[in-house]
DRENGU-508041 format. One record per residue: residue in three letters; x negated, y negated, z negated of N, C-alpha, C, O in turn; residue number from 1. Coordinates in steps of 0.001 Angstrom, whole numbers, plus 524288, in hexadecimal, padded with zeros to 5 digits. Layout:
N
+------+-------+-------+-------+-------+-------+-------+-------+-------+-------+-------+-------+-------+-----+
! code !   n_u !   n_v !   n_w !  ca_u !  ca_v !  ca_w !   c_u !   c_v !   c_w !   o_u !   o_v !   o_w ! pos !
+------+-------+-------+-------+-------+-------+-------+-------+-------+-------+-------+-------+-------+-----+
!  ALA !     X !     Y !     Z !     X !     Y !     Z !     X !     Y !     Z !     X !     Y !     Z ! NUM !
...
+------+-------+-------+-------+-------+-------+-------+-------+-------+-------+-------+-------+-------+-----+
***
This chain:
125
+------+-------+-------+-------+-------+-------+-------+-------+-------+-------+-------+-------+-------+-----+
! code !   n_u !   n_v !   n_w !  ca_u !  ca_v !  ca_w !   c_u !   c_v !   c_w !   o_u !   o_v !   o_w ! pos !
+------+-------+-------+-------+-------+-------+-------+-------+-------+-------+-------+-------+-------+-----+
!  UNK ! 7EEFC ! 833B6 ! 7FBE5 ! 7F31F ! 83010 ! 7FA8A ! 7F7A7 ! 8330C ! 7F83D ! 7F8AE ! 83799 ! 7F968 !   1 !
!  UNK ! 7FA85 ! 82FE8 ! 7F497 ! 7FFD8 ! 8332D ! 7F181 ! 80452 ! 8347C ! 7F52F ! 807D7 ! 83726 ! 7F345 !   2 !
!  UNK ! 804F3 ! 83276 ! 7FC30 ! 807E3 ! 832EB ! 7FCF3 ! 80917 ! 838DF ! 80200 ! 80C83 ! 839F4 ! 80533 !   3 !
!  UNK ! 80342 ! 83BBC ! 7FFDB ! 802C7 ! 8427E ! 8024E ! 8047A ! 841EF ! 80729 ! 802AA ! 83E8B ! 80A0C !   4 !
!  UNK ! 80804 ! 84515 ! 8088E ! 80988 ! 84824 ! 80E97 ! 80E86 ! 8445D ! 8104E ! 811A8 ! 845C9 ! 813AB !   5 !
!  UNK ! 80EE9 ! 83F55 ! 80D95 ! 8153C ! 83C88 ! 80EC5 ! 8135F ! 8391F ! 81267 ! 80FBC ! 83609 ! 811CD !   6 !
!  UNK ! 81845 ! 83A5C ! 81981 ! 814CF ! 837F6 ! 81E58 ! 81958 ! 8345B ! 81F66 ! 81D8D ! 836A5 ! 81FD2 !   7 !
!  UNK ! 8196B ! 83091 ! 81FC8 ! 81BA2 ! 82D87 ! 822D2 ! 81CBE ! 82DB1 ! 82957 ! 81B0A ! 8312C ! 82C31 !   8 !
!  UNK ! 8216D ! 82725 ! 82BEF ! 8210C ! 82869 ! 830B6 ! 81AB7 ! 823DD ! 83241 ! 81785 ! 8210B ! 83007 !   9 !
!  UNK ! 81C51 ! 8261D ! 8381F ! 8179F ! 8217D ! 83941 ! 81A08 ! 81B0F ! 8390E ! 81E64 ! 8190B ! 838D0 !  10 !
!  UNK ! 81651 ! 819D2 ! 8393A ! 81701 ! 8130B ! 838D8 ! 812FC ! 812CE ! 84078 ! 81444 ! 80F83 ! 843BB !  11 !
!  UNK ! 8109A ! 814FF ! 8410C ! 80D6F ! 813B8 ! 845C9 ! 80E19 ! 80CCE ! 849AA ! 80B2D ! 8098C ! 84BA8 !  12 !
!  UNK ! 8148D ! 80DD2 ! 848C6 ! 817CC ! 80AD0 ! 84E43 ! 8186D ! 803F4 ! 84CF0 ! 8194B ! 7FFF3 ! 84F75 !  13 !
!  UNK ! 8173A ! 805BB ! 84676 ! 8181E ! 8000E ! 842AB ! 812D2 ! 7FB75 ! 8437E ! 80E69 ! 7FD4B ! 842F4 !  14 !
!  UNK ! 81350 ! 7F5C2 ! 844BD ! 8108E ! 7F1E0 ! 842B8 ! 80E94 ! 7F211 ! 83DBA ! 811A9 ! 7F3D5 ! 83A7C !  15 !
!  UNK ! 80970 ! 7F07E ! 83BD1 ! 808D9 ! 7EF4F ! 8362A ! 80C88 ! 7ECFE ! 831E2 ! 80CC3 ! 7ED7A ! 82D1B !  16 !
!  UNK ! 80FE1 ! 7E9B9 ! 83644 ! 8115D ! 7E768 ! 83272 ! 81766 ! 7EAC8 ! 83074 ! 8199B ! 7EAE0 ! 82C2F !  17 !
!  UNK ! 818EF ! 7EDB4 ! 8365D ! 81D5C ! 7EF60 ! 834EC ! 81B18 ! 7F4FF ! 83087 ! 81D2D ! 7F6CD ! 82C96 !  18 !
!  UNK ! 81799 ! 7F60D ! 83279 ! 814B6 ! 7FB60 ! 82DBB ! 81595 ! 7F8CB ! 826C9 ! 81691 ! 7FBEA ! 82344 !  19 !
!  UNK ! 8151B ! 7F37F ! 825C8 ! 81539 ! 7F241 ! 822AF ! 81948 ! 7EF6B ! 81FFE ! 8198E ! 7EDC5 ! 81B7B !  20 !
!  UNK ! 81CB5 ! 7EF37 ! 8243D ! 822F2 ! 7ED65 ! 82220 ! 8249F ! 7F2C3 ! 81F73 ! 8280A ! 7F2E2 ! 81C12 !  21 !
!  UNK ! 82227 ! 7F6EA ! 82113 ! 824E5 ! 7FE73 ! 821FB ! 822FF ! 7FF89 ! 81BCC ! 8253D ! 801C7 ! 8182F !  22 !
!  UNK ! 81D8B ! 7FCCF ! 81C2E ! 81B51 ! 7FF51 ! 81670 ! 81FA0 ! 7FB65 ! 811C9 ! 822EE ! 7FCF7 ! 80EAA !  23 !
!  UNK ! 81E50 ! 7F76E ! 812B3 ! 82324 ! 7F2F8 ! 80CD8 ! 826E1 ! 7F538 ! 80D69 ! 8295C ! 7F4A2 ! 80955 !  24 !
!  UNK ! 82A5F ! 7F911 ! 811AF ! 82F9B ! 7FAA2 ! 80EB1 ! 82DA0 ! 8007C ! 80D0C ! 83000 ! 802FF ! 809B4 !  25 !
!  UNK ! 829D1 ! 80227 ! 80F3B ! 829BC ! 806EB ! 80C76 ! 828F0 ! 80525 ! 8072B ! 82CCC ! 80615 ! 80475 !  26 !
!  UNK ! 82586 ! 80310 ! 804EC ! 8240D ! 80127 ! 7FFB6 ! 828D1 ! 7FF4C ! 7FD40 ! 829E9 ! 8006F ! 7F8B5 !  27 !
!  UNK ! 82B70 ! 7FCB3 ! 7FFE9 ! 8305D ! 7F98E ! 7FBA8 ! 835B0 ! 7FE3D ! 7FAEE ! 83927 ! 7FE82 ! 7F79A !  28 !
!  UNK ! 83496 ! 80149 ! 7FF38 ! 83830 ! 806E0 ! 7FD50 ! 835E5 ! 8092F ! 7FB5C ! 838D1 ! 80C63 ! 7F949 !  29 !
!  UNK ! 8311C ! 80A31 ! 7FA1D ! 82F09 ! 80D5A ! 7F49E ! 82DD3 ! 80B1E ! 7F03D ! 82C27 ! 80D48 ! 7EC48 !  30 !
!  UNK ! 82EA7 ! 806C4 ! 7F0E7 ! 82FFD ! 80468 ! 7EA7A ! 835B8 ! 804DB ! 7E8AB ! 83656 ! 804FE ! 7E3E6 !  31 !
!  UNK ! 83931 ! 8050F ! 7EB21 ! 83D38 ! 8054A ! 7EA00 ! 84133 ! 8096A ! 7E8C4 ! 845B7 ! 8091F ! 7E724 !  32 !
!  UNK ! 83D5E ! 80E62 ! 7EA5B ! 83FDB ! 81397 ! 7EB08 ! 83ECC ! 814BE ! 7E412 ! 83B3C ! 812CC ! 7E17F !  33 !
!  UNK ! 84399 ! 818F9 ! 7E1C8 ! 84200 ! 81AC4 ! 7DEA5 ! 83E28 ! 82060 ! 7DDEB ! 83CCC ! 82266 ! 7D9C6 !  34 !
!  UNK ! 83CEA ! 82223 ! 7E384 ! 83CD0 ! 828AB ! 7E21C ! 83621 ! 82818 ! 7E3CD ! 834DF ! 826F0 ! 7E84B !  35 !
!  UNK ! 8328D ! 828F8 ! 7DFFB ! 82BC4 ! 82895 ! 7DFFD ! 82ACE ! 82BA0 ! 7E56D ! 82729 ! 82A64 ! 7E84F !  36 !
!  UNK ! 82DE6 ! 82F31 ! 7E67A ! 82CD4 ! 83194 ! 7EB7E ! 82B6E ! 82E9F ! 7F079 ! 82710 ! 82E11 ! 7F269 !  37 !
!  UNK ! 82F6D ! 82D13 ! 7F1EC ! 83210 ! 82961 ! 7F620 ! 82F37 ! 8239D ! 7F4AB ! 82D79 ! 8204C ! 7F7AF !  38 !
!  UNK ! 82F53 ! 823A5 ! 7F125 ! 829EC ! 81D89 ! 7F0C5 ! 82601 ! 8214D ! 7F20D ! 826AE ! 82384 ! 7F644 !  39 !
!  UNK ! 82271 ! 82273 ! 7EFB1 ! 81EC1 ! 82703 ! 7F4C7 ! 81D74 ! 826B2 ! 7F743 ! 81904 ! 824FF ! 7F801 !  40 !
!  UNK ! 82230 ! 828F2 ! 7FBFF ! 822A5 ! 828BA ! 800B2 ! 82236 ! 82231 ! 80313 ! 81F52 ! 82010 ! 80646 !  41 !
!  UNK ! 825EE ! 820A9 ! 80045 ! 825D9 ! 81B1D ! 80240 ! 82064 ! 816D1 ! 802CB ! 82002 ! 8130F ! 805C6 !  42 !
!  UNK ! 81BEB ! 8190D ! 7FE57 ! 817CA ! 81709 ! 7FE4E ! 813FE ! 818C8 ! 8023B ! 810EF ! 815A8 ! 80439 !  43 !
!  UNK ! 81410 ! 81D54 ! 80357 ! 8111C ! 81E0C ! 80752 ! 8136D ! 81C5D ! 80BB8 ! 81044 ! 81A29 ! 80E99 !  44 !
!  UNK ! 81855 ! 81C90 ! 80D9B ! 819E4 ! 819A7 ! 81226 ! 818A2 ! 81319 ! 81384 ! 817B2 ! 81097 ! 81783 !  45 !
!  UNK ! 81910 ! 8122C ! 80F11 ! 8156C ! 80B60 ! 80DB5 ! 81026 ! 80BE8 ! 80FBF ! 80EA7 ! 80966 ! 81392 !  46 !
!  UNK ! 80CEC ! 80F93 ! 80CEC ! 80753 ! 80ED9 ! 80D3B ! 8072E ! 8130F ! 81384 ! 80294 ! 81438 ! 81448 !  47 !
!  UNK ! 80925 ! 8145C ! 815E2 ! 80902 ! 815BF ! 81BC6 ! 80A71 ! 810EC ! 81F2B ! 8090A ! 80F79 ! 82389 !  48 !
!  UNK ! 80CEF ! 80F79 ! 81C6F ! 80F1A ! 80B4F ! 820C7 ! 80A97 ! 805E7 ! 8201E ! 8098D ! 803C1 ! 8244B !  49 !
!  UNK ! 80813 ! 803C7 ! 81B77 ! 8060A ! 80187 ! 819B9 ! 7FF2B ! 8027A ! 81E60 ! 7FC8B ! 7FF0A ! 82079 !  50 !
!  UNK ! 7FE61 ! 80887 ! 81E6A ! 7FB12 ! 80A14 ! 820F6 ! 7FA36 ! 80780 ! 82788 ! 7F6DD ! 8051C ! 82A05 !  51 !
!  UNK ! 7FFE5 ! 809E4 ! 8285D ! 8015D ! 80874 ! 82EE8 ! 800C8 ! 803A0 ! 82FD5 ! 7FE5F ! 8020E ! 833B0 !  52 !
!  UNK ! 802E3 ! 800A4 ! 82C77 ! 800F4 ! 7F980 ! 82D28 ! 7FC53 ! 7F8C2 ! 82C6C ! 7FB78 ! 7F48A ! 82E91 !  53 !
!  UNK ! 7F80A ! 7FA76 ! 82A69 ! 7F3C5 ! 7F8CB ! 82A99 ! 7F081 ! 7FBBC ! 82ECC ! 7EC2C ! 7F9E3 ! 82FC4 !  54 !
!  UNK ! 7F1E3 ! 7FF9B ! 8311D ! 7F0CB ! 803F2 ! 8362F ! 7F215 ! 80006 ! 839A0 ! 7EE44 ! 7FD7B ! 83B13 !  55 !
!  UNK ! 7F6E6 ! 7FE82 ! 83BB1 ! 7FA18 ! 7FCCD ! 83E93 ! 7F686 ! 7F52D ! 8404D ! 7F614 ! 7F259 ! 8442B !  56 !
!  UNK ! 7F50B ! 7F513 ! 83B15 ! 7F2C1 ! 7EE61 ! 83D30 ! 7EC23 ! 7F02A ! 83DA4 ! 7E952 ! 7EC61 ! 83CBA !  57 !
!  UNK ! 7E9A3 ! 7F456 ! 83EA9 ! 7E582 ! 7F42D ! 83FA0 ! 7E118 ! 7F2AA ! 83ED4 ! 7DD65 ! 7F1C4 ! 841C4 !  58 !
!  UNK ! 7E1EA ! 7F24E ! 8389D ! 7DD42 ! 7F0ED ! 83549 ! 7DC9F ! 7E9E6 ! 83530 ! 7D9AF ! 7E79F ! 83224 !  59 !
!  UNK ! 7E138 ! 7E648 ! 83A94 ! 7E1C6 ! 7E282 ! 837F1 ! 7E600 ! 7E07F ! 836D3 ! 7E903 ! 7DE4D ! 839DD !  60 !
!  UNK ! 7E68D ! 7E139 ! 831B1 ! 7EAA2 ! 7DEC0 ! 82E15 ! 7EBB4 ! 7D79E ! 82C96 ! 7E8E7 ! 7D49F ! 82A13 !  61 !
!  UNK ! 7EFA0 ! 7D6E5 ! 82EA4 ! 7EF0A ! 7D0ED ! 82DDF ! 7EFF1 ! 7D05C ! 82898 ! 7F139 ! 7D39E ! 8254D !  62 !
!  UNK ! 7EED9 ! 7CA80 ! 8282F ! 7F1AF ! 7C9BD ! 8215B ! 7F6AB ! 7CAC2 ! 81FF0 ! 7F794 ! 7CBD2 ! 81B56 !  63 !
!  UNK ! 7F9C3 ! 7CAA3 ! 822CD ! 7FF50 ! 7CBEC ! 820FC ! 80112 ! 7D2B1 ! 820DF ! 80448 ! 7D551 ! 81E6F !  64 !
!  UNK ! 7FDE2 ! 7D37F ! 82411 ! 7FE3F ! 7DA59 ! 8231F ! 7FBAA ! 7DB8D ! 81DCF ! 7FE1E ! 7DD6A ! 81A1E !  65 !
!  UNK ! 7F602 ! 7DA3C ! 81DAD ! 7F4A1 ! 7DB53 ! 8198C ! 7F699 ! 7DA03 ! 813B1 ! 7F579 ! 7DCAF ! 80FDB !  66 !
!  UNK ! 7F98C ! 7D5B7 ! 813A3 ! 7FC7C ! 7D47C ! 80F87 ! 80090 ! 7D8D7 ! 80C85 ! 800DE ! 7DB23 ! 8084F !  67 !
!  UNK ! 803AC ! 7D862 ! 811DD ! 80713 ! 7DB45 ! 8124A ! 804C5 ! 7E246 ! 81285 ! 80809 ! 7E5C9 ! 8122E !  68 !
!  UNK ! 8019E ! 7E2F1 ! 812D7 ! 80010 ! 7E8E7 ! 81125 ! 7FD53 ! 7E925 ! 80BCF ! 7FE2E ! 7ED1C ! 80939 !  69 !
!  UNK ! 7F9FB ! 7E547 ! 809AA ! 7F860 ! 7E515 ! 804FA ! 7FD0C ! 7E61A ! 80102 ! 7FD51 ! 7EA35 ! 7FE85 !  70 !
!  UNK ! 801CB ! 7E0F0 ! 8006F ! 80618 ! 7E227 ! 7FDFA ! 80868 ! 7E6C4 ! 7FDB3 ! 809DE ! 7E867 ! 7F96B !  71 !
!  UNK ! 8092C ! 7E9D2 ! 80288 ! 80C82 ! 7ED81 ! 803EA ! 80973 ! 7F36D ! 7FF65 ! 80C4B ! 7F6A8 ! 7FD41 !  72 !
!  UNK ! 80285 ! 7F374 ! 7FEE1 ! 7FFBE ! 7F76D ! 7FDED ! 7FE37 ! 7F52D ! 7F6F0 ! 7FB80 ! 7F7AC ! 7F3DA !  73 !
!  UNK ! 80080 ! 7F09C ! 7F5FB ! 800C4 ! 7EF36 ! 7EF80 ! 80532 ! 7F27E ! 7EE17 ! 8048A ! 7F675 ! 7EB73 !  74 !
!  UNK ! 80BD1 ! 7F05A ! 7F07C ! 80F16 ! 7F349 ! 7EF3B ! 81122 ! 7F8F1 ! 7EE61 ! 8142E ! 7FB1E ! 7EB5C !  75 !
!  UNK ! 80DC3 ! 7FA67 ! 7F2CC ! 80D7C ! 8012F ! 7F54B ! 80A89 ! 800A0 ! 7EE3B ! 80D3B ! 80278 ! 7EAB4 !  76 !
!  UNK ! 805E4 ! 7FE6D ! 7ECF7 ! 80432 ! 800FA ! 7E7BE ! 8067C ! 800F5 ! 7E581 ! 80815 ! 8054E ! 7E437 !  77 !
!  UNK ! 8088C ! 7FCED ! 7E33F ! 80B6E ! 7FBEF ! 7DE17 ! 80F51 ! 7FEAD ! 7DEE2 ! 81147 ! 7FF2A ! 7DA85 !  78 !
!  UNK ! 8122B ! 80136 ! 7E23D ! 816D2 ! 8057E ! 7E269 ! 8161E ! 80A38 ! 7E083 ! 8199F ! 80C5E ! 7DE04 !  79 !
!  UNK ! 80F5C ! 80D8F ! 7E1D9 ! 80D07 ! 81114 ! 7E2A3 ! 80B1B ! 8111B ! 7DBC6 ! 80ADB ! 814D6 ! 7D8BF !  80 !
!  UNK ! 80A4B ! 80D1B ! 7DB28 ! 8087E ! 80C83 ! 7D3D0 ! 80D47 ! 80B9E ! 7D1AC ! 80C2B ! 80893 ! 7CE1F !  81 !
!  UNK ! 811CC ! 80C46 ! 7D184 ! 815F7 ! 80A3B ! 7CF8D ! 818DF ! 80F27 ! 7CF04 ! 81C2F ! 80FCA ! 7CB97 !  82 !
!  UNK ! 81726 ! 813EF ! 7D3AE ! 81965 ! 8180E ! 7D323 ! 815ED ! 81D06 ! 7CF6F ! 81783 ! 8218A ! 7CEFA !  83 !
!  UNK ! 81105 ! 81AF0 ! 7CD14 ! 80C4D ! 81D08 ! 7CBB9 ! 808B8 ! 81E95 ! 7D074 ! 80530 ! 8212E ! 7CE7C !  84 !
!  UNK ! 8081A ! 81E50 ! 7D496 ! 804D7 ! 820C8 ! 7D719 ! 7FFAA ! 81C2D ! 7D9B5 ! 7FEB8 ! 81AE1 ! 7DE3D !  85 !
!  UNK ! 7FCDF ! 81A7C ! 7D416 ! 7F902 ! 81646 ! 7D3CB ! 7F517 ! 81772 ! 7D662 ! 7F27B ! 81376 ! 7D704 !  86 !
!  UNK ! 7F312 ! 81B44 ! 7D875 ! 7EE8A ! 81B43 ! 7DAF9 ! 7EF7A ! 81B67 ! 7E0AB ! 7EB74 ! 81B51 ! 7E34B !  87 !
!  UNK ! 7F30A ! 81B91 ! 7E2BB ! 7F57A ! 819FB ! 7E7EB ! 7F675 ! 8143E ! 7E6F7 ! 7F4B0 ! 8112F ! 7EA39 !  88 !
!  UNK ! 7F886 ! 812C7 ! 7E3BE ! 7F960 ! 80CF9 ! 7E20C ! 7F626 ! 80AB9 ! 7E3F3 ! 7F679 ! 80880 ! 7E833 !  89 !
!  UNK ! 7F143 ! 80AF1 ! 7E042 ! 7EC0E ! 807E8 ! 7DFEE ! 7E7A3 ! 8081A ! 7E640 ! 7E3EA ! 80545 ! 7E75D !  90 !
!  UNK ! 7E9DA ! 80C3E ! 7E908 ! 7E7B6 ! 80C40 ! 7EE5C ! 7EBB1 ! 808F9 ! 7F291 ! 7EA71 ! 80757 ! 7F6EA !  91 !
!  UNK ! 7F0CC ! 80883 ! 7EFFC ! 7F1C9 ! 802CB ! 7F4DA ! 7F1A3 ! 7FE74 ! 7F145 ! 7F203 ! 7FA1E ! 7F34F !  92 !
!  UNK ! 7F12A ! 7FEAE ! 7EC4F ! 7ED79 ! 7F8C5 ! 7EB7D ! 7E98E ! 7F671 ! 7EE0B ! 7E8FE ! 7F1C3 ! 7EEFF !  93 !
!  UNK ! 7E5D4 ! 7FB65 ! 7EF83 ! 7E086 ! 7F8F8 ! 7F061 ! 7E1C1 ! 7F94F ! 7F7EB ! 7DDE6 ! 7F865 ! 7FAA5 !  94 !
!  UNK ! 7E506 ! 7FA1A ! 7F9AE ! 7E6E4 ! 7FA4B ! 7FEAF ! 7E8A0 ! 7F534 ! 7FF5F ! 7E676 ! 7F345 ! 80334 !  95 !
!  UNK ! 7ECA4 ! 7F140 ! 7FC85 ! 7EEB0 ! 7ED86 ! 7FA2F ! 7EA7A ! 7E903 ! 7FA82 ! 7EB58 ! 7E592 ! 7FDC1 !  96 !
!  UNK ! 7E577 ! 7E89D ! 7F720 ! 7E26C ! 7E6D0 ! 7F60A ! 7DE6F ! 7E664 ! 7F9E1 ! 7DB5B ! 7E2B8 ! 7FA4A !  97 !
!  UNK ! 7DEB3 ! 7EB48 ! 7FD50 ! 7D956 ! 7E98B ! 802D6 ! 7DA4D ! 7E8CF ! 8068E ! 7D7E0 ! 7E967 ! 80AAA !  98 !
!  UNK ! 7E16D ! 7E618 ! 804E3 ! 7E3E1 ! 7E3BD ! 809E2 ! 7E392 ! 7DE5B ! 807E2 ! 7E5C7 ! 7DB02 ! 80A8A !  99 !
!  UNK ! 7E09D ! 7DC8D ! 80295 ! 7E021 ! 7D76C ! 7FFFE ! 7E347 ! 7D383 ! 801FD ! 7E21F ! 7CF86 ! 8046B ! 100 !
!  UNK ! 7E8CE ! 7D5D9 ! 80022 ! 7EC00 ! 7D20C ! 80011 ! 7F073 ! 7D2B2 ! 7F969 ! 7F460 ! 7D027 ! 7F84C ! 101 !
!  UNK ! 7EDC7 ! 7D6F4 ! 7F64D ! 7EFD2 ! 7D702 ! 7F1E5 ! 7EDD1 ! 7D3DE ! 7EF1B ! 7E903 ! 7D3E9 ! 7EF2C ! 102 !
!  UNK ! 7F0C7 ! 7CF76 ! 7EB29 ! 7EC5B ! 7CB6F ! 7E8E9 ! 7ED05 ! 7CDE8 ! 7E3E0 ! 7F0A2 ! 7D0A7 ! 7E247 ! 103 !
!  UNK ! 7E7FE ! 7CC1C ! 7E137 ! 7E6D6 ! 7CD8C ! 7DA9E ! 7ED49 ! 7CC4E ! 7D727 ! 7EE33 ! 7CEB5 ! 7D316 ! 104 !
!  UNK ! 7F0CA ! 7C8D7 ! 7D921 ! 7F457 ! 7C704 ! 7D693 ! 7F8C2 ! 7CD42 ! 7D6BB ! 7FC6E ! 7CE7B ! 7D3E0 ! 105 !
!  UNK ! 7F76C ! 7CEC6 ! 7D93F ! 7FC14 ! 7D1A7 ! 7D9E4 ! 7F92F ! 7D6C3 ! 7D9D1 ! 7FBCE ! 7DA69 ! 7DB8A ! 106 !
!  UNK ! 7F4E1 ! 7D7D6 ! 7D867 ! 7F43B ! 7DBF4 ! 7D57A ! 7F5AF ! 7DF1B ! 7CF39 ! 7F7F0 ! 7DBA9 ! 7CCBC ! 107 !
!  UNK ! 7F584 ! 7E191 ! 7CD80 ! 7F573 ! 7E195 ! 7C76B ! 7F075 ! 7E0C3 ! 7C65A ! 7ED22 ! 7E03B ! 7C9C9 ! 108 !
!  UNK ! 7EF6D ! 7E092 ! 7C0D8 ! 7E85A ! 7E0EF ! 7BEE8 ! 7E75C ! 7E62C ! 7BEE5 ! 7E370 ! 7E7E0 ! 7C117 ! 109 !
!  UNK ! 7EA0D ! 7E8A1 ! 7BCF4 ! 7E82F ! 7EE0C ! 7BDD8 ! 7E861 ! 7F009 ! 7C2FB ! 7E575 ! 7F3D8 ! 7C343 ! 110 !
!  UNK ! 7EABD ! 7EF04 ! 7C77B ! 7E9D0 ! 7F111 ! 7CD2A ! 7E440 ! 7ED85 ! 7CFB8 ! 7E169 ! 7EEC9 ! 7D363 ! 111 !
!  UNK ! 7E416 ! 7EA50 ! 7CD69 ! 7E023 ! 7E5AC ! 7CF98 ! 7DA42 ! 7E8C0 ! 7CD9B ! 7D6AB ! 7E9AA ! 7D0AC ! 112 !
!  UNK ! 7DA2D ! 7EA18 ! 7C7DA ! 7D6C7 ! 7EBCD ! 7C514 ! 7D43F ! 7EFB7 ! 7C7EB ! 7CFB0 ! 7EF69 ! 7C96A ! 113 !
!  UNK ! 7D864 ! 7F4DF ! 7C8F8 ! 7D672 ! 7F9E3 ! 7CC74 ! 7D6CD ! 7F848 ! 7D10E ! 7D584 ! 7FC33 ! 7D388 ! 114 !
!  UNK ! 7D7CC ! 7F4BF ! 7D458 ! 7D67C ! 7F41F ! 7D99C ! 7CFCB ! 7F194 ! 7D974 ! 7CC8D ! 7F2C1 ! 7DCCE ! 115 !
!  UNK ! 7CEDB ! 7EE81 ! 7D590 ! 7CA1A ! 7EB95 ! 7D581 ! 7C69B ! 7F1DA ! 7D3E5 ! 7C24B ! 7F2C0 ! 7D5D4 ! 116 !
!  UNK ! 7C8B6 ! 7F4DE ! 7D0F7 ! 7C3CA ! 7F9D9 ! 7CF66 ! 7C320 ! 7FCEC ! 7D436 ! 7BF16 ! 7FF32 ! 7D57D ! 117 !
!  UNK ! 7C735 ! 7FCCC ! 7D69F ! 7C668 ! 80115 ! 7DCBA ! 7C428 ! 7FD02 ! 7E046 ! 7C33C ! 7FFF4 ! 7E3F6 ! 118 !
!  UNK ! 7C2FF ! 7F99C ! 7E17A ! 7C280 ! 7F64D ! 7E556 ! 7B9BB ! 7F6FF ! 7E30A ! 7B632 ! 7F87F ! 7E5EF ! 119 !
!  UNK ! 7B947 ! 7F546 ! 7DD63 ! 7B48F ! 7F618 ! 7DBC4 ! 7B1DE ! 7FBBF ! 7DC52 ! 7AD23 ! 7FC9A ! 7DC70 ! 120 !
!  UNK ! 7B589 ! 7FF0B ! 7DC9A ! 7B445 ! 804B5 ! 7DD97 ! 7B22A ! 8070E ! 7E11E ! 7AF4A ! 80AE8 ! 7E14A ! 121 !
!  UNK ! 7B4C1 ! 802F5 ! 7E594 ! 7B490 ! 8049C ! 7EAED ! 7AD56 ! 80173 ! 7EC53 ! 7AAC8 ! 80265 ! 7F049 ! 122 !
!  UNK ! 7AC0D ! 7FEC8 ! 7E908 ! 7A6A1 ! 7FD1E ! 7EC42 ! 7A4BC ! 7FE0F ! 7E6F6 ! 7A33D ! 7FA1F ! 7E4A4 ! 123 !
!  UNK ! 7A47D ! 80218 ! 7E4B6 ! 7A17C ! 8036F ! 7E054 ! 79F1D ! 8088E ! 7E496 ! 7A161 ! 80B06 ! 7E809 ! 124 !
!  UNK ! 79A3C ! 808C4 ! 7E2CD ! 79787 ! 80D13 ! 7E4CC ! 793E3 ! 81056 ! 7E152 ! 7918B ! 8141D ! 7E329 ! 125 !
+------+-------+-------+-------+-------+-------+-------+-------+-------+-------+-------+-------+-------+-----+
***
């Protein structure tokens, strides 16, 4: 992953849901920051925290979690492609997508396009 040896604190003590209130402000302060660094940082603190909520509910995710983590791992992309770093992008798309709560509407055609070629890839043998 692009984000190497950068460790965060723990989340351990957090609810899913509070893990995932932790990840939307990490995300909405790294959209907002100017310095590519510190968005960075800020993305992996998203996608840690993003982690812990789905750790934290134990493989069962209600619908509203899952909503709410699908959205959370579209945006984490489109931040991550916005800063160039598309192939991190395109892996919380498809994170996004096998939480199937991203609809075709709110994809692009071209993210839709390469999610449909990796998805065919994956049961190509």
């Amino acid at each position: 992953m692009l984000f190497g040896s950068i460790i965060s604190s723990p989340r351990d003590i957090l609810s899913p849901l509070q893990a995932l209130e932790l990840a939307n402000v990490y995300l909405e302060n790294a959209s907002k920051t100017n310095d590519p660094f510190l968005a960075l940082v800020l993305c992996h603190d998203t996608e840690v925290s993003l982690s812990q909520a789905k750790k934290a509910s134990k493989g069962i995710v209600v619908q509203v979690m899952r909503k709410g983590m699908a959205t959370a791992y579209d945006n984490l992309g489109r931040l991550l492609d916005s800063h160039g770093h598309r192939d991190e992008a395109q892996a919380f798309y498809m994170k996004a997508e096998k939480l199937g709560q991203v609809t075709k509407q709110s994809l692009s055609s071209e993210r839709l396009a390469w999610l449909r070629r990796e998805r065919n890839a994956m049961y190509t043998f």
